[in-house]
C-alpha positions in Angstrom: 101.4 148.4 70.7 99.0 146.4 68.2 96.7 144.3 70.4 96.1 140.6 69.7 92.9 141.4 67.3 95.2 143.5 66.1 97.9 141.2 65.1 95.6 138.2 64.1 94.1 140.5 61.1 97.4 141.5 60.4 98.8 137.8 60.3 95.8 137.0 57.9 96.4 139.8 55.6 100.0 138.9 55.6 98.9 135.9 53.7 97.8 137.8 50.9 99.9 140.7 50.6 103.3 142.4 51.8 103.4 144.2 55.3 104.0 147.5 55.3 107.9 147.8 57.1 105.6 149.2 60.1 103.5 147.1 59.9 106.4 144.2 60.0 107.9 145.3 63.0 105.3 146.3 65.0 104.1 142.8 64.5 107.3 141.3 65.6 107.1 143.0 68.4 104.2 141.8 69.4 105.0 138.6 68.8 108.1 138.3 70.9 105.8 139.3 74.1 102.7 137.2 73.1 103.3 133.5 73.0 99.3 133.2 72.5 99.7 135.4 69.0 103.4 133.5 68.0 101.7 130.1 68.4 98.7 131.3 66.3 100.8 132.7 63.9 102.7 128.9 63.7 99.3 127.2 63.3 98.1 129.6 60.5 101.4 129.2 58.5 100.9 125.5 59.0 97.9 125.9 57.5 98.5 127.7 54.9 101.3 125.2 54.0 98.7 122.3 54.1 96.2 123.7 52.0 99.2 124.4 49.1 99.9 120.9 49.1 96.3 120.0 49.1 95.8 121.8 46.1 99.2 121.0 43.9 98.9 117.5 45.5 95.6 116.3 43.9 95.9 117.9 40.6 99.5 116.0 40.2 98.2 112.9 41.0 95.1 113.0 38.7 97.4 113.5 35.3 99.7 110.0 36.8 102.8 112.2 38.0 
C-alpha cells in the first residue's frame, strides 16, 4: 500500500503525465481509505483548474474577446 507521501508525488506527477495502470489503481486505492489524500487530491485539481483559467483568461481579455 502507497503511503500518503507516496500518493501526494504521485497526484503531482499525475498532472504532468499518464499513470502507469499500477500506478492508477494503487492510487485509487488509497484514496478510497484516505479522506486526508482524496481531499488533497480535490484541492490540487481545483487548483490546477484555476491556474488554466488564469492563464487563457487574461490573454483573451487583452486582444478584446
Amino acid at each position: 500500500m502507497l503511503t500518503c507521501r507516496q500518493v501526494t508525488q504521485l497526484l503531482s506527477e499525475g498532472q504532468e503525465r499518464q499513470l502507469t495502470v499500477g500506478e492508477g489503481l494503487r492510487l485509487r486505492v488509497h484514496l478510497v481509505m484516505c479522506q486526508g489524500c482524496a481531499n488533497f487530491k480535490k484541492q490540487m485539481s481545483f487548483l490546477h483548474a484555476a491556474c488554466r483559467r488564469f492563464v487563457v483568461e487574461p490573454a483573451s481579455k487583452e486582444r478584446g474577446e
